[in-house]
DOPADREN-692704 format. One record per atom (N, C-alpha, C): residue number from 1; residue in one letter; atom name; x, y, z. Coordinates in pm, whole numbers. Example, Ala and Ser with C-alpha at 12.3 -4.5 7.8 and 13.67 -1.06 7.14 Angstrom:
<pts>
<pt n="1" res="A" atom="N" X="1319" Y="-569" Z="780"/>
<pt n="1" res="A" atom="CA" X="1230" Y="-450" Z="780"/>
<pt n="1" res="A" atom="C" X="1320" Y="-330" Z="780"/>
<pt n="2" res="S" atom="N" X="1285" Y="-225" Z="708"/>
<pt n="2" res="S" atom="CA" X="1367" Y="-106" Z="714"/>
<pt n="2" res="S" atom="C" X="1290" Y="3" Z="787"/>
</pts>
This chain:
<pts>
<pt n="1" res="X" atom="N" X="12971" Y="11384" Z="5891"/>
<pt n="1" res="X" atom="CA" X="12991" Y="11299" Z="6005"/>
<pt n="1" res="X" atom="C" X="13120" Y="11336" Z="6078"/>
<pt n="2" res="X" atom="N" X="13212" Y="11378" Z="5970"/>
<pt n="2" res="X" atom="CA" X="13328" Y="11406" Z="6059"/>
<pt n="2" res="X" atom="C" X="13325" Y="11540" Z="6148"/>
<pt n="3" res="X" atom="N" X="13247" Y="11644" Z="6131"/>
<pt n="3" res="X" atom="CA" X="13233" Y="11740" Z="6167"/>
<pt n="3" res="X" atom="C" X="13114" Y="11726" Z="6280"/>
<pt n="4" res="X" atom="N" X="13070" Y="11640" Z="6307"/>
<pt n="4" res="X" atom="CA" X="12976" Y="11557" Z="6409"/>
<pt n="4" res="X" atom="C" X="13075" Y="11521" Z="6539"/>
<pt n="5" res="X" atom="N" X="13152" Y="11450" Z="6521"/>
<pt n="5" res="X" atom="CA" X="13261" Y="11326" Z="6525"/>
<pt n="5" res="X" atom="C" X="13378" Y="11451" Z="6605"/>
<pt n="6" res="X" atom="N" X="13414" Y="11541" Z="6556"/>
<pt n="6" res="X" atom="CA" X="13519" Y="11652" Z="6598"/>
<pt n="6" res="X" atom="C" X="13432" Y="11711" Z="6711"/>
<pt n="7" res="X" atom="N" X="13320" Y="11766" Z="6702"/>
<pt n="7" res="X" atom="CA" X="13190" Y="11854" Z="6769"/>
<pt n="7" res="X" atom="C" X="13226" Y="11727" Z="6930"/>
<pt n="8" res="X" atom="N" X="13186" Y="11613" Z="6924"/>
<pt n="8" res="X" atom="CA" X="13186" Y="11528" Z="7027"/>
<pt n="8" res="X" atom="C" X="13371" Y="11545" Z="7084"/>
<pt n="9" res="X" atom="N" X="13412" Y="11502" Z="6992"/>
<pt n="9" res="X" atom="CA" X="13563" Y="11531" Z="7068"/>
<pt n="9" res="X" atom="C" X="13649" Y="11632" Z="7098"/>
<pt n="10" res="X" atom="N" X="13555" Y="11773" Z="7081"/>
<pt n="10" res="X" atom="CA" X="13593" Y="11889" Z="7136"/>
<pt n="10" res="X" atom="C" X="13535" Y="11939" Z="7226"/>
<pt n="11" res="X" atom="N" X="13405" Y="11847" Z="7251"/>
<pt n="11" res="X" atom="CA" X="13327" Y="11859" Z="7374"/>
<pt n="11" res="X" atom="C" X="13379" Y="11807" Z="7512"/>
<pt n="12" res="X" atom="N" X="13441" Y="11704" Z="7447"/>
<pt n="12" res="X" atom="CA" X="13524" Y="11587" Z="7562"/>
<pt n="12" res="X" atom="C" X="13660" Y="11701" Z="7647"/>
<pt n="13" res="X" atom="N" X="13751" Y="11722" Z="7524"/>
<pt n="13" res="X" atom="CA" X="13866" Y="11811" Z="7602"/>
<pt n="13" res="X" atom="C" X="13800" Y="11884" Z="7648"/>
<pt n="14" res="X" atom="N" X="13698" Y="11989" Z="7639"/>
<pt n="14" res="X" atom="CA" X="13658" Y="12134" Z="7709"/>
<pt n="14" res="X" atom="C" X="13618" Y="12028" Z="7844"/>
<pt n="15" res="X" atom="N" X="13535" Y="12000" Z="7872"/>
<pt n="15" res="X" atom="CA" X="13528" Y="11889" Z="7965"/>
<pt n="15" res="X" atom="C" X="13648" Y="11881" Z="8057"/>
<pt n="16" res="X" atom="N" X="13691" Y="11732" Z="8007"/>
<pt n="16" res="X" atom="CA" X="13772" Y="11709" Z="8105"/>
<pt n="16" res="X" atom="C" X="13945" Y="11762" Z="8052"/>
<pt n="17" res="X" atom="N" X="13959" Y="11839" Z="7964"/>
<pt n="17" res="X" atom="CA" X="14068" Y="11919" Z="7952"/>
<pt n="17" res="X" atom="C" X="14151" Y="11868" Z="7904"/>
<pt n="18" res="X" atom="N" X="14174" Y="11765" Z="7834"/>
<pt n="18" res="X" atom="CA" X="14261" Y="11699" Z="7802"/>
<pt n="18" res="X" atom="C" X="14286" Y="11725" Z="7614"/>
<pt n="19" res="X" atom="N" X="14435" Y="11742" Z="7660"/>
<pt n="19" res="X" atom="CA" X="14454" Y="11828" Z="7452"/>
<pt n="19" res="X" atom="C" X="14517" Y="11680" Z="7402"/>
<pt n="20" res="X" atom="N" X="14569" Y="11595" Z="7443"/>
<pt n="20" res="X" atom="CA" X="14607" Y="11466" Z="7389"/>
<pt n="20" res="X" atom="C" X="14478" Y="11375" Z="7302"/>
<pt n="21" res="X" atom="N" X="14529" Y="11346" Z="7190"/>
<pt n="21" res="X" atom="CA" X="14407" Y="11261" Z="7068"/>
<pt n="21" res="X" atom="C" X="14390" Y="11136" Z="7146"/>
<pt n="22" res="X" atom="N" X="14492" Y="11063" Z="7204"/>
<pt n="22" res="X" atom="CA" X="14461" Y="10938" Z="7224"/>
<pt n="22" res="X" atom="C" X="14427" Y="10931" Z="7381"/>
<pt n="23" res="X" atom="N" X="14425" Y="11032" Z="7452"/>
<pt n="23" res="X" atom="CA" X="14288" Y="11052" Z="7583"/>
<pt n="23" res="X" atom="C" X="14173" Y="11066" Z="7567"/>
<pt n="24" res="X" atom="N" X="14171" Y="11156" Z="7475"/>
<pt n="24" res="X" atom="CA" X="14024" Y="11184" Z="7408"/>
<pt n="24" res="X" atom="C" X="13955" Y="11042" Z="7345"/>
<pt n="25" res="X" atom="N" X="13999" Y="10946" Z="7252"/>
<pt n="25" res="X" atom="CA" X="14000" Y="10829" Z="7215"/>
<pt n="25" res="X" atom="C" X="13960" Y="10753" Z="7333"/>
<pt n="26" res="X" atom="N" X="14055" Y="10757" Z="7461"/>
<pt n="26" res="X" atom="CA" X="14015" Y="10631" Z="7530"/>
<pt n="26" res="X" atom="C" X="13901" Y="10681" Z="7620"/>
<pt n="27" res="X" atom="N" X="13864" Y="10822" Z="7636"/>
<pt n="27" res="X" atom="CA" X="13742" Y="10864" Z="7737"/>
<pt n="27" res="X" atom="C" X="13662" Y="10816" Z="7666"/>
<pt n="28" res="X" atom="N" X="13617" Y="10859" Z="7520"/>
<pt n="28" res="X" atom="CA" X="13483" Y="10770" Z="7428"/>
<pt n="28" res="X" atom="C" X="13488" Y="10674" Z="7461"/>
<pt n="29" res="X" atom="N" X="13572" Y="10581" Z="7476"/>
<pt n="29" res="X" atom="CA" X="13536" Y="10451" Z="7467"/>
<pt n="29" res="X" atom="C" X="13524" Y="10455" Z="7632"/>
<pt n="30" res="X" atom="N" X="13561" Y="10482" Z="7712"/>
<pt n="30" res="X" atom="CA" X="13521" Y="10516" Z="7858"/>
<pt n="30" res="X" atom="C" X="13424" Y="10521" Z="7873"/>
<pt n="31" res="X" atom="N" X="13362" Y="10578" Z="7796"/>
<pt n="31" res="X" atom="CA" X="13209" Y="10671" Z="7782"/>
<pt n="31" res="X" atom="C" X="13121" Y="10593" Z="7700"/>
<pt n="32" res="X" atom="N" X="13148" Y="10508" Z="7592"/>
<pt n="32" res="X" atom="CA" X="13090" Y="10422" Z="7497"/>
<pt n="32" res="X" atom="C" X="13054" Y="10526" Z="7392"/>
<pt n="33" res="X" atom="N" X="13126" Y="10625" Z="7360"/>
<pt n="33" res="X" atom="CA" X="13106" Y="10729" Z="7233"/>
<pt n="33" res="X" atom="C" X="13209" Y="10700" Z="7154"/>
<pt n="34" res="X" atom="N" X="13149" Y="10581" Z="7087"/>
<pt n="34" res="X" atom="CA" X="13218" Y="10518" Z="6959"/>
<pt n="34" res="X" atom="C" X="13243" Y="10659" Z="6815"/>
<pt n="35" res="X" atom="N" X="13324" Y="10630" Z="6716"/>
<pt n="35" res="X" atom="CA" X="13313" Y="10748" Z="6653"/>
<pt n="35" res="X" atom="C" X="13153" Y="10731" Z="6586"/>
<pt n="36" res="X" atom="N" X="13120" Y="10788" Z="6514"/>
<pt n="36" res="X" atom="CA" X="12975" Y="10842" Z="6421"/>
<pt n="36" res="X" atom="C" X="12977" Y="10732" Z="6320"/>
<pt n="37" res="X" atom="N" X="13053" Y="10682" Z="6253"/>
<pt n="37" res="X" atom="CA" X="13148" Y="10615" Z="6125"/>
<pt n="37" res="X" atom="C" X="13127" Y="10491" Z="6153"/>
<pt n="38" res="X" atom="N" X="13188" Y="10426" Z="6317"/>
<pt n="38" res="X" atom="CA" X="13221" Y="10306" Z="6376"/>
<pt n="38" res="X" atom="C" X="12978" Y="10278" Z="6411"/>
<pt n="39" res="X" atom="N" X="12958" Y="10346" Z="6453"/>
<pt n="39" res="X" atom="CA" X="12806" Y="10354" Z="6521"/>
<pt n="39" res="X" atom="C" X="12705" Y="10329" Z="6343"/>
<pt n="40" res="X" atom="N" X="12749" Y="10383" Z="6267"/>
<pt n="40" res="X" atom="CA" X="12639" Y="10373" Z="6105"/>
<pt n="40" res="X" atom="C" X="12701" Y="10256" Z="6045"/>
<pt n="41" res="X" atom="N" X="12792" Y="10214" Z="6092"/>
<pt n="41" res="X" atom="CA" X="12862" Y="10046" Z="6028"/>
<pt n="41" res="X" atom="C" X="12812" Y="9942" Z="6121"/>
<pt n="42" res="X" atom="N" X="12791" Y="9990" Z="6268"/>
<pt n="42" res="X" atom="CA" X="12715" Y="9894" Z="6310"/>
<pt n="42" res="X" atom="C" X="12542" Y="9850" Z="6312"/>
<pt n="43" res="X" atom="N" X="12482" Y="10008" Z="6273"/>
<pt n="43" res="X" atom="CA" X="12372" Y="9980" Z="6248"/>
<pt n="43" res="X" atom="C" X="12331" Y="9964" Z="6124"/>
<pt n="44" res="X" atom="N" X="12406" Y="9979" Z="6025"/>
<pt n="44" res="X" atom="CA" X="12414" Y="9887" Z="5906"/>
<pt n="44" res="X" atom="C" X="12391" Y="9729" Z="5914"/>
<pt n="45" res="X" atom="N" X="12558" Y="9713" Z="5961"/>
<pt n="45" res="X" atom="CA" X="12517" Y="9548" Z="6011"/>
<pt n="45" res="X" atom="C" X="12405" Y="9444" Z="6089"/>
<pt n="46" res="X" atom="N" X="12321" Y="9559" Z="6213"/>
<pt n="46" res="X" atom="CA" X="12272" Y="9520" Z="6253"/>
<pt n="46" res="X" atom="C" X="12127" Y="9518" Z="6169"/>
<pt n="47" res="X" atom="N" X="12129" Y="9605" Z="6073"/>
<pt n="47" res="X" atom="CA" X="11986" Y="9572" Z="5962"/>
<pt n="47" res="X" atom="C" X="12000" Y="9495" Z="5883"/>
<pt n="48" res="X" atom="N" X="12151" Y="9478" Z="5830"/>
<pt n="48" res="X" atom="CA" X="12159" Y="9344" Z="5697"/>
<pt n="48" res="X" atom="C" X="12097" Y="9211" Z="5797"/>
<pt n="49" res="X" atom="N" X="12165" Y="9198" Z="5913"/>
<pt n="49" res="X" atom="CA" X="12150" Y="9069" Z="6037"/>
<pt n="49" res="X" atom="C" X="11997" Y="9049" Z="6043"/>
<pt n="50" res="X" atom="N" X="11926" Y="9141" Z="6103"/>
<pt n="50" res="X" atom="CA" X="11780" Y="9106" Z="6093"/>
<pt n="50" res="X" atom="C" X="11672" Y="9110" Z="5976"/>
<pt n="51" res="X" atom="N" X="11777" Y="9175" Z="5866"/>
<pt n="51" res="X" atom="CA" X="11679" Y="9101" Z="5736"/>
<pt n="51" res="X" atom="C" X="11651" Y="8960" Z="5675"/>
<pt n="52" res="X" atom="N" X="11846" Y="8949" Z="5785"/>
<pt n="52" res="X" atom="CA" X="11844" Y="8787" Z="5714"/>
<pt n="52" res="X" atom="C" X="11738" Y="8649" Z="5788"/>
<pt n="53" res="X" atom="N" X="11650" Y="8581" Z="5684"/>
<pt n="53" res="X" atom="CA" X="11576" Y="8492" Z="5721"/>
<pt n="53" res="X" atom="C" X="11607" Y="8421" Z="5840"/>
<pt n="54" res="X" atom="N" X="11736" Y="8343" Z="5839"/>
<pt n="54" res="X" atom="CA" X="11791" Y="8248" Z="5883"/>
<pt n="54" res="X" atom="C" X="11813" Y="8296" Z="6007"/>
<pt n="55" res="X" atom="N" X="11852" Y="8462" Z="6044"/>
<pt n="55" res="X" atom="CA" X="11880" Y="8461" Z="6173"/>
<pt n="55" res="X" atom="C" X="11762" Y="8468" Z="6252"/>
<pt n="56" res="X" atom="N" X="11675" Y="8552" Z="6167"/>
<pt n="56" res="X" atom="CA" X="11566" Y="8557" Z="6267"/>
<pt n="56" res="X" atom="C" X="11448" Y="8429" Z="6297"/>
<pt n="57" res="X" atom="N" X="11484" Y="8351" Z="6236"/>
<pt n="57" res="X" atom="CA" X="11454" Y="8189" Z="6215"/>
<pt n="57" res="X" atom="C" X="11537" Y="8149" Z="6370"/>
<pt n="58" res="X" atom="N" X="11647" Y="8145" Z="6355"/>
<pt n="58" res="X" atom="CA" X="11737" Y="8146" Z="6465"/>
<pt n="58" res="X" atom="C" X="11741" Y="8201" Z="6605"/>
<pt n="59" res="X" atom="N" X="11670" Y="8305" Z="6569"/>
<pt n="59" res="X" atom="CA" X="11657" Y="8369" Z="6721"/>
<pt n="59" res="X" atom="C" X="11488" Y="8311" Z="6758"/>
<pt n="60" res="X" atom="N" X="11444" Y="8306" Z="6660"/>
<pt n="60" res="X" atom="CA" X="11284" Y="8227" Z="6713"/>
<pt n="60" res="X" atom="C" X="11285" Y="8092" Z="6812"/>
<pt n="61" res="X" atom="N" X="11390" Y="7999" Z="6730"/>
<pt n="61" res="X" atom="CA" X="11383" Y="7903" Z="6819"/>
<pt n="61" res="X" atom="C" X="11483" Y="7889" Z="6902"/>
<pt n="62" res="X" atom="N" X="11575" Y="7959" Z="6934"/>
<pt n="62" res="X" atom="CA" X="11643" Y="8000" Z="7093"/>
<pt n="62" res="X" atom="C" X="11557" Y="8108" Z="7201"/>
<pt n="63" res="X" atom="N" X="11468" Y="8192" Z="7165"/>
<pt n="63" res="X" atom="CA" X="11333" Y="8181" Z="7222"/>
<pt n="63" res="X" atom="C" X="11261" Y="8109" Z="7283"/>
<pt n="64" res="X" atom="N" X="11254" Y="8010" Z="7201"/>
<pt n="64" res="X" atom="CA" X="11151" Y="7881" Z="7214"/>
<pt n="64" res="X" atom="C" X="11210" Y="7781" Z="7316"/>
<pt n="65" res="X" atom="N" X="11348" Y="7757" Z="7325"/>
<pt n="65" res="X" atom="CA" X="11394" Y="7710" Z="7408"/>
<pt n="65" res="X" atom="C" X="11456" Y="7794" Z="7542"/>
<pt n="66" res="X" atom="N" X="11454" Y="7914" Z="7542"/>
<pt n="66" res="X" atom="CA" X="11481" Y="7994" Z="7661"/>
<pt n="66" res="X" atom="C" X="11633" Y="8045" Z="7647"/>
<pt n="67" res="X" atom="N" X="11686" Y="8028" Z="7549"/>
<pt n="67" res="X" atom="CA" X="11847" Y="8082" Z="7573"/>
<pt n="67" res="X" atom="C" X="11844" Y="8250" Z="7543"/>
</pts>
């Protein structure tokens, strides 16, 4: 992943040229190219979330009422 993760942020400087880490940092997030690391922790979370009964219980009846 980290070698994923470097590949994207060496794509960015050739780009827009920039040799500074924390330009490169704020164009991803400019860009919404979270690291690789930050993106498999959220789609982690987002599968524990919809396994759980209760939420999707939860999202049924805010459905049901239109929110």
């Amino acid at each position: 992943m980290r070698i994923l993760d470097n590949c994207i942020s060496r794509a960015l400087y050739k780009i827009f040229g920039e040799s500074d880490n924390e330009s490169v940092l704020h164009m991803r997030h400019c860009l919404g190219l979270p690291s690789l690391m930050n993106m498999i922790e959220r789609c982690k979370f987002m599968d524990r979330l919809l396994d759980d009964r209760s939420f999707t219980v939860m999202c049924n009846v805010c459905n049901v009422f239109g929110f």
